[in-house]
C-alpha positions as CSV (number, residue, x, y, z in Angstrom):
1,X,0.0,0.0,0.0
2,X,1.2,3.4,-1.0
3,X,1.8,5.9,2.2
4,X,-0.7,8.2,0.6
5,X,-3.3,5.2,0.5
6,X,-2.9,4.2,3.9
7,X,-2.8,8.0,5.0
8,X,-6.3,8.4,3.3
9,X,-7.4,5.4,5.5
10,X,-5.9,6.8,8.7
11,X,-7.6,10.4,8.0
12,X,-10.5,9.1,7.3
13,X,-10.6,6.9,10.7
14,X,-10.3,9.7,12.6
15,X,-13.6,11.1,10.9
16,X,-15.4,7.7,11.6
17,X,-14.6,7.7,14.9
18,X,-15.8,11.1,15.2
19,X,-19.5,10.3,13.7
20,X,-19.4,7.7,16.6
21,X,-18.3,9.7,19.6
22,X,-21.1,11.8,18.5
23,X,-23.2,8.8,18.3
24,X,-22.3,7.7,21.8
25,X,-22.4,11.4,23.1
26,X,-24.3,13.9,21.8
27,X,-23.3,16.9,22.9
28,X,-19.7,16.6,21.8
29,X,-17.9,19.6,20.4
30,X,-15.5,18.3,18.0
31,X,-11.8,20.2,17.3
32,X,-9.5,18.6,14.5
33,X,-8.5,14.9,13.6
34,X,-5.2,14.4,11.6
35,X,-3.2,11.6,10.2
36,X,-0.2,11.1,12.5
37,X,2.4,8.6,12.5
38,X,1.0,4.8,12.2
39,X,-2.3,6.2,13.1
40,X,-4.6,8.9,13.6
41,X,-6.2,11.1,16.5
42,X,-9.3,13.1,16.9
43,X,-9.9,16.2,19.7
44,X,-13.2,16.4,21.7
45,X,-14.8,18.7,23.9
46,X,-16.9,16.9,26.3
47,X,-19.7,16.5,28.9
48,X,-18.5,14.2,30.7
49,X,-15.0,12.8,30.6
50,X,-13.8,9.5,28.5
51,X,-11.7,6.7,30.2
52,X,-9.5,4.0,28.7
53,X,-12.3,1.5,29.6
54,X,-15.1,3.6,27.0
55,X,-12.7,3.0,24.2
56,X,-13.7,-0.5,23.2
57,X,-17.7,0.5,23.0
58,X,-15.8,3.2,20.4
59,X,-13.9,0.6,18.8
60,X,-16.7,-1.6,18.3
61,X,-18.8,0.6,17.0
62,X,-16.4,2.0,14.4
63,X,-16.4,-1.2,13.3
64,X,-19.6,-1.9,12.9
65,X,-19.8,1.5,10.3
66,X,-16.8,0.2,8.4
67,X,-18.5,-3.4,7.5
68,X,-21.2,-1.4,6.3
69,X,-19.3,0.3,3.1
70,X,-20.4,3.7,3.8
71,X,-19.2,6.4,0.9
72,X,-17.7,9.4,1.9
73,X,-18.9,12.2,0.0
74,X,-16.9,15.5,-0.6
75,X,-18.6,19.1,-0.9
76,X,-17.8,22.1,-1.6
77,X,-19.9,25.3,0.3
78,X,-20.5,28.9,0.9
79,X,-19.1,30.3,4.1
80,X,-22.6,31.3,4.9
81,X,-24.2,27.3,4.7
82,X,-20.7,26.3,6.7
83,X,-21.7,28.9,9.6
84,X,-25.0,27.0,10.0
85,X,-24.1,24.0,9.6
86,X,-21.4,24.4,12.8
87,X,-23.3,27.2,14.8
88,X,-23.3,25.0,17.5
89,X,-19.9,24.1,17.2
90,X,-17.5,26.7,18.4
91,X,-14.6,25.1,17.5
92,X,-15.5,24.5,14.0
93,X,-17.1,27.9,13.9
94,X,-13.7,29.6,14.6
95,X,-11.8,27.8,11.7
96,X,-14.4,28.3,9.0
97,X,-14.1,32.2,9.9
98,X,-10.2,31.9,9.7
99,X,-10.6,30.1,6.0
100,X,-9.9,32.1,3.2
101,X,-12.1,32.1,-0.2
102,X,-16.1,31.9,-0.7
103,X,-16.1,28.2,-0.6
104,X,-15.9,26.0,2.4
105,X,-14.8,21.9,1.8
106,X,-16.4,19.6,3.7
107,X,-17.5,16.0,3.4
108,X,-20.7,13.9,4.3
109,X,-19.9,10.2,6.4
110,X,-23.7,8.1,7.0
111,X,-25.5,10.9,8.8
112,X,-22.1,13.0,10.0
113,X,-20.8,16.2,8.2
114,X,-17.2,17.6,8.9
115,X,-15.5,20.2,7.6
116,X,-12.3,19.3,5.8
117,X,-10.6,19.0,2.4
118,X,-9.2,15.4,2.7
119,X,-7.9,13.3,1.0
120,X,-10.1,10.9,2.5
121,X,-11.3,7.1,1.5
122,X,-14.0,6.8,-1.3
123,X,-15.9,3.9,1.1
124,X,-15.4,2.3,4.1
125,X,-14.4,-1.1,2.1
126,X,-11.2,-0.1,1.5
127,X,-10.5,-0.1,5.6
128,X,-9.6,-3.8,6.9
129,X,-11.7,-3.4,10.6
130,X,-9.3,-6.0,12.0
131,X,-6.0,-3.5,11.7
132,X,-6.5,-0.9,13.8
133,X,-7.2,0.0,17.5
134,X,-7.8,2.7,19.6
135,X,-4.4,3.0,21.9
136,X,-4.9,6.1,24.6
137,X,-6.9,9.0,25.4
138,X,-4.7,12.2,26.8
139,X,-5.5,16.2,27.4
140,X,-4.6,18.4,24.5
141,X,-5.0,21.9,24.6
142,X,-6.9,23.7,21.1
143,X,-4.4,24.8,18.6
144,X,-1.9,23.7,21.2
145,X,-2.2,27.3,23.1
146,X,-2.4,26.8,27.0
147,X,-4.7,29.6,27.3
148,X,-7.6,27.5,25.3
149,X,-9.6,24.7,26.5
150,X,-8.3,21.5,27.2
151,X,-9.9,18.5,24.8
152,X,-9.9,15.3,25.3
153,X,-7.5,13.5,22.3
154,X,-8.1,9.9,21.6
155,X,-5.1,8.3,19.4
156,X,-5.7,5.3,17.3
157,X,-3.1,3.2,15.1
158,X,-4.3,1.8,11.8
159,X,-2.4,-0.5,9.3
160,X,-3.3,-2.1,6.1
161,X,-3.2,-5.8,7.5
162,X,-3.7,-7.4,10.6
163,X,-0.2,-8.7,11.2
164,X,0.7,-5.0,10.6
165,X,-1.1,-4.0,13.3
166,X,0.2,-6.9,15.9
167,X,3.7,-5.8,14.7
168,X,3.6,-2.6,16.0
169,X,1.8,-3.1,18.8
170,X,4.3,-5.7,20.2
171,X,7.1,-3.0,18.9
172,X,5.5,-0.8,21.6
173,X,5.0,-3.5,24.5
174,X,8.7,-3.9,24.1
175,X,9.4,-0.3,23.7
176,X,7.1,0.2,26.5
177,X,9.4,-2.2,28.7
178,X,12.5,-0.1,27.4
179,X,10.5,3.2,28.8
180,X,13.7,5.1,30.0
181,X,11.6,6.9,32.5
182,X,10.6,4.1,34.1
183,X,14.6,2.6,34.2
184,X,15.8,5.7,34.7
185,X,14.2,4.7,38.7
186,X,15.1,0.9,38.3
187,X,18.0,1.3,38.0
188,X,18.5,4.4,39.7
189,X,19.7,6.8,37.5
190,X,17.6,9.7,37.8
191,X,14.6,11.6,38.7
192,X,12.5,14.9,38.4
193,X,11.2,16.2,41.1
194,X,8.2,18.1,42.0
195,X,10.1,20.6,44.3
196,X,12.9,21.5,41.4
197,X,10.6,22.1,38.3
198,X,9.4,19.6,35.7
199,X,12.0,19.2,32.6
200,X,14.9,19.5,35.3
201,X,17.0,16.4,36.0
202,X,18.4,15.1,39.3
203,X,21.1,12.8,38.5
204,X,21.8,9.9,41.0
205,X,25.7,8.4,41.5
206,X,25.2,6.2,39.2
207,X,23.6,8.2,36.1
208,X,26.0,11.3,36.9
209,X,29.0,8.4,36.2
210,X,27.2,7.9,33.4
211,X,26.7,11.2,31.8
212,X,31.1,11.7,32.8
213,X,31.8,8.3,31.4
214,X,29.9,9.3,28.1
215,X,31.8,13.1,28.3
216,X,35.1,11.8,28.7
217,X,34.9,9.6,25.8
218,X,33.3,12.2,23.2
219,X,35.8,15.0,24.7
220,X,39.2,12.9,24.6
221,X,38.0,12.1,20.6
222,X,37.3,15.8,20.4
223,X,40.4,16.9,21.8
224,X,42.3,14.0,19.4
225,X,40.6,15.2,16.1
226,X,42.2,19.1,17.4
227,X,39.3,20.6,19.2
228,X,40.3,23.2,22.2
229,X,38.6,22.6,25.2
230,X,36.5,25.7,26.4
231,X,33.8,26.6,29.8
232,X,31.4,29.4,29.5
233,X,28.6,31.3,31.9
234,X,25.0,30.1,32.3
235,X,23.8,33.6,32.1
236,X,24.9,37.1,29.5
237,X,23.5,40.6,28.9
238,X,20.2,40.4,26.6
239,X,22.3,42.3,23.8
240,X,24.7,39.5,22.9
241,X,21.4,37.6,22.3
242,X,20.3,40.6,20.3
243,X,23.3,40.6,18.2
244,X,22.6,36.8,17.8
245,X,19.9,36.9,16.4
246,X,17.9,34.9,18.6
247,X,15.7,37.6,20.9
248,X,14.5,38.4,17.7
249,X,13.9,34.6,16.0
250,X,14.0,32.4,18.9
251,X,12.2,34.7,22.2
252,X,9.4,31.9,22.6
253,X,12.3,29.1,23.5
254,X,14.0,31.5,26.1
255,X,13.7,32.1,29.8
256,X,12.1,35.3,31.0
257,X,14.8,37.7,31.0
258,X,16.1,39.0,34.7
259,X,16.5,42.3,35.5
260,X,19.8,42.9,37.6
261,X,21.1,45.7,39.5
262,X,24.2,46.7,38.6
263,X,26.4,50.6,39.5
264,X,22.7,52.3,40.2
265,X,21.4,50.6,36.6
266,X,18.6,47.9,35.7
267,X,20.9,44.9,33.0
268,X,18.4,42.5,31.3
269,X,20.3,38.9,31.5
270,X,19.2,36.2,29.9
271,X,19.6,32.4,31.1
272,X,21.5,30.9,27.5
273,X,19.7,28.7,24.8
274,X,22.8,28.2,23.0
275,X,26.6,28.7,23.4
276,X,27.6,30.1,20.1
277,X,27.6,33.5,21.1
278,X,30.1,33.1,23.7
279,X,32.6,30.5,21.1
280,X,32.1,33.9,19.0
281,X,33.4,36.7,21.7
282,X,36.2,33.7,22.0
283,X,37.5,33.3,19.3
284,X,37.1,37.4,18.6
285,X,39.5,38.1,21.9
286,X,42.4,38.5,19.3
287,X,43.6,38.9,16.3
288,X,43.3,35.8,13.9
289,X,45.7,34.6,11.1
290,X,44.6,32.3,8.2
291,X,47.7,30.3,9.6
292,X,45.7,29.2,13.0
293,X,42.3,28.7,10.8
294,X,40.7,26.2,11.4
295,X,39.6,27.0,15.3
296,X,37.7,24.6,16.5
297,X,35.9,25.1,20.1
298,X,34.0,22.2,21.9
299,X,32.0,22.7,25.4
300,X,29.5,20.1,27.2
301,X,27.8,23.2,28.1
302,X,24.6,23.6,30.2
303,X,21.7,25.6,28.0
304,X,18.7,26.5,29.1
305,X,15.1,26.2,26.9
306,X,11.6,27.2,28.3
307,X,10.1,24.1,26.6
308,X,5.9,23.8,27.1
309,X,5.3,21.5,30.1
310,X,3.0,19.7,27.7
311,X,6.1,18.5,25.7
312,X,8.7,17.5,28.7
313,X,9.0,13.8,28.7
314,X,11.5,12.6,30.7
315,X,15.2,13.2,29.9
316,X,14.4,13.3,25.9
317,X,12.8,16.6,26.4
318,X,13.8,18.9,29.1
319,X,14.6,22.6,30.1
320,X,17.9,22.5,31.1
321,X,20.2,20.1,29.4
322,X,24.1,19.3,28.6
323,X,24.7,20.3,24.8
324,X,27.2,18.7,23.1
325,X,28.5,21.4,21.7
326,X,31.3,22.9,19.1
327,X,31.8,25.8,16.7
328,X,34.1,25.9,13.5
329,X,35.9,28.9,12.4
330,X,37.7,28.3,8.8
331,X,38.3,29.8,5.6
332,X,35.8,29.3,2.6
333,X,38.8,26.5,1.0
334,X,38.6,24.8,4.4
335,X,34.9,24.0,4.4
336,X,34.0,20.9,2.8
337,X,37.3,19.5,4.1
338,X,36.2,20.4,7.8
339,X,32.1,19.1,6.9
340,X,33.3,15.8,5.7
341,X,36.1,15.4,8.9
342,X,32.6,16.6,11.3
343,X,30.5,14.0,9.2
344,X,33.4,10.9,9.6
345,X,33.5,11.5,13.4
346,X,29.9,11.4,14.1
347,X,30.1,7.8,12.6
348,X,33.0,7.0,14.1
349,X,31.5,8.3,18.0
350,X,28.0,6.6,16.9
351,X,29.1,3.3,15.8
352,X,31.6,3.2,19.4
353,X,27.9,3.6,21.2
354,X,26.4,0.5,19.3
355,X,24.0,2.7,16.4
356,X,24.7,1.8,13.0
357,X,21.6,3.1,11.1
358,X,20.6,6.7,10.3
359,X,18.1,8.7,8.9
360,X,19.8,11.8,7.5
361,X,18.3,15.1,5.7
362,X,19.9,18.4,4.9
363,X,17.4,21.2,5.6
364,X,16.9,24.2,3.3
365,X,16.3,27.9,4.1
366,X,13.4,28.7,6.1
367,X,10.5,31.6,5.5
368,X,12.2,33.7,7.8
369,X,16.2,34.0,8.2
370,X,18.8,36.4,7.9
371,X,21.9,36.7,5.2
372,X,21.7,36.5,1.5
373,X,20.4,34.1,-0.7
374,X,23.9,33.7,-2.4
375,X,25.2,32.8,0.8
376,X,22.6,30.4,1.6
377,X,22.9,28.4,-1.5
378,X,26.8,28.2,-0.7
379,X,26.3,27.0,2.5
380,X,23.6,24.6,1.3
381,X,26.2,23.5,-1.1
382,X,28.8,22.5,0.9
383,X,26.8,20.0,3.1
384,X,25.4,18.7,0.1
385,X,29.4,18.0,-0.9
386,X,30.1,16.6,2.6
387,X,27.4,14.3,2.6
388,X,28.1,12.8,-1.1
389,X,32.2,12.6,-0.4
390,X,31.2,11.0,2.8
391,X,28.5,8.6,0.9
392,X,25.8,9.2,3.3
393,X,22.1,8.9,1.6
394,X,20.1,11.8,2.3
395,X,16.7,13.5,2.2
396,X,15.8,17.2,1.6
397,X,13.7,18.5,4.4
398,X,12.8,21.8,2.5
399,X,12.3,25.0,4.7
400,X,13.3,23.3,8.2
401,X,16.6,25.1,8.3
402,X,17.8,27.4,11.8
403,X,16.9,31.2,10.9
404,X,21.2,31.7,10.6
405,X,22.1,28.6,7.9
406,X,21.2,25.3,6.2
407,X,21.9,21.9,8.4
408,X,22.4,18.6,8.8
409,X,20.3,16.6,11.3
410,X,21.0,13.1,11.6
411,X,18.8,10.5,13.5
412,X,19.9,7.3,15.0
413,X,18.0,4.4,14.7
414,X,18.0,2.5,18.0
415,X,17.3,-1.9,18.3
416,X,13.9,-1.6,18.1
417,X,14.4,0.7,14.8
418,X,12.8,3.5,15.8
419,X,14.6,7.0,14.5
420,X,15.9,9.6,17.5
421,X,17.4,13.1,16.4
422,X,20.6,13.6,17.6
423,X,23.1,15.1,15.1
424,X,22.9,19.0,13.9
425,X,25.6,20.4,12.2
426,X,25.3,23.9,10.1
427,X,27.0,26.1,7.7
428,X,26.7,29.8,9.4
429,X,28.2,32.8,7.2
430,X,25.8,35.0,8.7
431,X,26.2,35.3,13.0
432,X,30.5,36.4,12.2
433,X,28.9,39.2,9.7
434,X,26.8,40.0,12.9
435,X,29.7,39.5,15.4
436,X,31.9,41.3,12.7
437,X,34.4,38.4,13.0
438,X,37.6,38.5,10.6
439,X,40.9,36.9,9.7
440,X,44.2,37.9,8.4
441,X,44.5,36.3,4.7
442,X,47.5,35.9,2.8
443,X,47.8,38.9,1.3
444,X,47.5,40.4,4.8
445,X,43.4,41.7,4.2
446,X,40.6,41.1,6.9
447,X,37.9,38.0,5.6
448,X,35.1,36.8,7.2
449,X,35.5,33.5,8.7
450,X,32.9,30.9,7.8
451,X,31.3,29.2,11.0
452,X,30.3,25.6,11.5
453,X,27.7,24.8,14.6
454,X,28.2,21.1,15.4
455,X,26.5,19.3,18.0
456,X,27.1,15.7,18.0
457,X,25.3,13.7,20.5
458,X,22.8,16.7,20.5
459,X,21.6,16.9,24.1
460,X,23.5,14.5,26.5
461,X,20.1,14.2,28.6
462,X,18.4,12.7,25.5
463,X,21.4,10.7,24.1
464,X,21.6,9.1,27.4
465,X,17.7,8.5,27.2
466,X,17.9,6.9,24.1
467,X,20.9,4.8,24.8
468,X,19.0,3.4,28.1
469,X,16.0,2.3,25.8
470,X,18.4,0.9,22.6
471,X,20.1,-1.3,25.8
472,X,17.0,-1.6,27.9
473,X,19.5,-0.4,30.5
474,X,21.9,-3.7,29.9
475,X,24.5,-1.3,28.9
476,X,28.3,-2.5,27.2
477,X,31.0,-3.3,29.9
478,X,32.3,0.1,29.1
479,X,29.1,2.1,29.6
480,X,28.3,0.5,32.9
481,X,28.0,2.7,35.7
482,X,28.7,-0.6,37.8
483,X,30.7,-3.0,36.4
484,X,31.2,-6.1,38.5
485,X,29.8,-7.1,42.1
486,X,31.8,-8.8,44.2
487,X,29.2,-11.2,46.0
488,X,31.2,-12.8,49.5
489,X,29.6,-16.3,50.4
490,X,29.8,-15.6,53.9
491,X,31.7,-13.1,56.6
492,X,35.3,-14.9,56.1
493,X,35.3,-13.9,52.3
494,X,34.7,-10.3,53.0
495,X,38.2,-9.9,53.2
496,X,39.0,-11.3,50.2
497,X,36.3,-9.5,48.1
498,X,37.4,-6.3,49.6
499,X,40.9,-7.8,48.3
500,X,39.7,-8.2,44.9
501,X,37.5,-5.5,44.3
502,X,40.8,-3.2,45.0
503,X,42.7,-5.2,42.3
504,X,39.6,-4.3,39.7
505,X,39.6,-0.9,40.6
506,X,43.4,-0.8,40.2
507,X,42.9,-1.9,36.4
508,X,40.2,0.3,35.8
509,X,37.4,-1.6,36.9
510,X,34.3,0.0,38.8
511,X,33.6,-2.5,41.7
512,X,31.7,-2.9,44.5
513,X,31.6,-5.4,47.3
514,X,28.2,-6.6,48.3
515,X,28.5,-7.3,51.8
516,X,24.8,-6.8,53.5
517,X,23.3,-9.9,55.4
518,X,21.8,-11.0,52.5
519,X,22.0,-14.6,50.5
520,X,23.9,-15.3,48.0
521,X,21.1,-16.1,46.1
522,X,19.1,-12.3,46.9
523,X,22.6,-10.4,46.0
524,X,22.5,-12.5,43.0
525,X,18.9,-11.9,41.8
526,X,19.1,-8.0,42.6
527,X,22.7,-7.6,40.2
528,X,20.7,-9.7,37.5
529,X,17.4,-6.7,38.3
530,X,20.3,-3.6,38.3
531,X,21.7,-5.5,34.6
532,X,25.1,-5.2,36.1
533,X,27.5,-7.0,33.6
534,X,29.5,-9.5,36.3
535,X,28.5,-10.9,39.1
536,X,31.5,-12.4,41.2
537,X,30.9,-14.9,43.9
538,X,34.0,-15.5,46.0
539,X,34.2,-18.2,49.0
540,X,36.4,-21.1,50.3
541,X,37.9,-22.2,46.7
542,X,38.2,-18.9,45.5
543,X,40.3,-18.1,48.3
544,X,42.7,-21.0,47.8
545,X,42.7,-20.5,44.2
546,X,42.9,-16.6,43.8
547,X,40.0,-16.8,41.7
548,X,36.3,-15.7,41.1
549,X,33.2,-17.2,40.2
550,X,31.8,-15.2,37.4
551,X,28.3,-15.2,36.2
552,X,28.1,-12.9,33.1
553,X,24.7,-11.0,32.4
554,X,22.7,-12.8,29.9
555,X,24.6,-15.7,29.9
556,X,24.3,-16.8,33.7
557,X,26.9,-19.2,35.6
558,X,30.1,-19.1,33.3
559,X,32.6,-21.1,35.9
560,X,35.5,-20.1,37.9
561,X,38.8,-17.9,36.4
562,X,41.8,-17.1,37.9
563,X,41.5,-13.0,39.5
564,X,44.3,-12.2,36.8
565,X,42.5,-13.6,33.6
566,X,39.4,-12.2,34.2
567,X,40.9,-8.9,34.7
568,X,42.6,-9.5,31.7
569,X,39.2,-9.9,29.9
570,X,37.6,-7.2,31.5
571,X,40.5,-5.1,29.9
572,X,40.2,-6.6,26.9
573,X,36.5,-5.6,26.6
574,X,37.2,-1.9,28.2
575,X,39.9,-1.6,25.3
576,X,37.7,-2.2,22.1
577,X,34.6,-0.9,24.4
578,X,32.4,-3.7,23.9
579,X,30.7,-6.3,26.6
């Protein structure tokens, strides 16, 4: 089935299930009903509120319209006939007056008129009633403005076959079971809470060793591949966000401003959404020669967005987050050289974290942005060259580019194959006009520097997020916050597990001894819960022998080793950073 086709069947579910909600209940005020993603939603405003245990009565009912191969009929009205027709629907009412043009589309379903322009199904034949199901029912807000009435949204999924539909809905069992939220408190990683602020993350021991293990790796490849290491405030002046760009294109993702006293004066600061600005005043602090070009400036900065509270979701949308950030200064001659080195070490860093498969699009200019259309195409140019010397296949996302340059954004695709965006990495000739930025050429004149924005992992908040679900929190050796637990049979081995958890820490091992009154068997069960790669029970033999017996997650029981060879395979694994 074409994705147009089963788009038309989606829309048009959405439509049938809103002639039977109005069937059901009467008084409903209806708002909108797209095609989403595998399914299909519809908005209501109603009496008396819905509960997951009303949706199979909908379901059933839908059903019971589609075996009867009812024709949807398209019209096309005056504005006038559209006004009575939804006088007593206000959300309807306010679109129609909002519609440009005499005529009004709508369509005709059995005995249930709706106004919208499609494309929708001819009949209800062409819907299989066994491949789809109504999945949730959340709050939305109209036109997604928190100042408007909340609705009640019921989502639906709807395939072409059967199988289809138990495909994906055992994709999301599984991916429900991967929930990073809910491992995130399993394991102990993290948690929002209440008395902080929603989108604001508390990071336990164990996820803040995480977050460092992840940032040492990225930063020592960074530092290898001749980035500088720089630090920056969390706070500036309002003007260098002026100069930016971004109070004027950017205002509705920024913190209110603060108004500070300073030598008898009011200074608007601003809590920072980005840390370009500062790379800029950096990197401006002297005089530049082509000979140091190209600069290259990397900082795991803290940035701060005012997302809606409707969006947050755990750590893959928050407020305040680690960006894994990096600016660019070169010459026009350095470019593509510099795009395709930024393109090779994103594959590089990805493929070291276990993600092999990408979606990747280049995205155009946007309706409003700043620069010249010469220098736009340029810069569109030149990742267009990266990403064919580098032999990545690529979509054009027309119009989704930043208001200061064309990008890159490059989605992983995690084990269950579902897409995250992570990568962003843009061409920028037009903040050093605004920051006035220059270098020394050859012939001893001032250019302008071209600037590259690169964030690799993106947000380490959401990386980390989407690594937890790709491993189900079972992360490589490397990764593990906890590596091995030293598991003493009874009091007399506690010496000797204190003993050799000091020898795997001295080879770069993170142990711990677990030596509560507990059994054996409960220290055993909880490592296999926590999905800590080695469990190592140490008692009489082990003693005598100077060795451990290692159970290995996944795998279970794996037999005694000598202390010094499994060490040695431990180190072995840590080396080419897999399990």
């Amino acid at each position: 089935m074409s994705n147009k086709k089963i788009e038309k069947i989606r829309h048009s579910l959405a439509h049938i299930m809103a002639a039977t909600v109005k069937e059901l209940y009467p008084r409903v005020k209806f708002g909108i009903g797209p095609a989403i993603e595998n399914g299909f939603y519809y908005d209501f405003d109603l009496t008396s509120p819905l509960f997951p245990e009303n949706l199979p009565k909908i379901e059933k009912k839908i059903r019971e319209l589609i075996r009867k191969d009812l024709k949807f009929e398209k019209e096309s009205i005056s504005r006038t006939e559209a006004k009575k027709i939804f006088k007593n629907q206000p959300y309807k009412f306010e679109l129609i007056k909002e519609l440009k043009g005499l005529q009004v589309s709508c369509f005709k379903f059995h005995d249930f008129v709706d106004l919208c322009k499609g494309p929708h199904i001819k009949s209800t034949k062409e819907i299989n009633p066994k491949a789809f199901k109504l999945t949730k029912i959340a709050g939305a807000y109209w036109r997604g403005d928190e100042k408007n009435p909340m609705l009640t949204r019921i989502y639906g999924v709807a395939f072409e076959t059967e199988k289809e539909l138990k495909d994906y809905l055992k994709q999301v069992e599984e991916a429900e079971q991967r929930d990073h939220r809910v491992l995130g408190e399993k394991l102990d990683l993290f948690h929002i809470d209440k008395a902080i602020g929603p989108g604001l993350i508390l990071w336990h021991p164990k996820g803040a060793l995480l977050k460092k293990i992840i940032e040492d790796y990225v930063l020592s490849e960074y530092l290898k591949a001749g980035y500088q290491l720089v630090n920056t405030p969390h706070i500036a002046k309002i003007s260098i966000w002026d100069t930016s760009g971004h109070t004027k294109f950017y205002k509705d993702s920024m913190f209110p401003v603060m108004q500070l006293k300073e030598m008898g004066k009011v200074i608007p600061y601003q809590l920072k959404p980005m840390n370009c600005p500062f790379h800029i005043l950096i990197y401006q602090k002297e005089i530049r020669s082509y000979r140091q070009l190209p600069i290259r400036y990397t900082e795991l900065g803290t940035v701060y967005r005012y997302e809606k509270s409707g969006t947050l979701h755990g750590l893959t949308r928050v407020r305040g987050f680690t960006q894994d950030d990096a600016h660019i200064f070169c010459t026009p001659e350095q470019l593509g050289k510099e795009l395709v080195s930024v393109l090779k070490l994103t594959l590089k860093i990805f493929k070291t974290f276990g993600f092999k498969e990408f979606e990747i699009c280049l995205s155009t200019r946007p309706k409003k942005y700043v620069g010249t259309l010469k220098s736009w195409q340029k810069a569109t140019n030149a990742l267009k060259y990266a990403l064919e010397k580098v032999k990545l296949a690529y979509q054009i996302d027309p119009g989704e580019g930043v208001f200061y340059g064309p990008k890159i954004d490059i989605k992983i695709k995690d084990s269950l194959g579902r897409a995250w965006q992570c990568t962003t990495i843009q061409v920028d000739f037009n903040l050093p006009e605004g920051f006035n930025l220059s270098y020394i050429d050859k012939k001893g004149k001032k250019k302008q520097p071209i600037m590259i924005h690169r964030a690799l992992l993106g947000s380490l908040e959401r990386f980390i997020g989407v690594l937890i679900e790709h491993y189900a929190g079972a992360f490589p050796l490397w990764l593990a916050p906890e590596q091995t637990w030293i598991i003493p049979v009874g009091t007399r081995h506690k010496k000797y597990a204190r003993e050799t958890c000091k020898q795997l820490y001295e080879n770069s091992s993170r142990s711990i001894v677990k030596d509560a009154n507990e059994t054996v068997s409960k220290k055993i069960r909880e490592g296999e819960i926590q999905k800590i790669p080695y469990l190592l029970v140490v008692g009489d033999k082990e003693i005598k022998r100077k060795s451990v017996r290692v159970r290995q997650r996944g795998k279970g029981d794996i037999g005694k080793m000598k202390l010094n060879k499994f060490i040695e395979k431990c180190q072995n694994c840590l080396c080419k950073r897999k399990n």
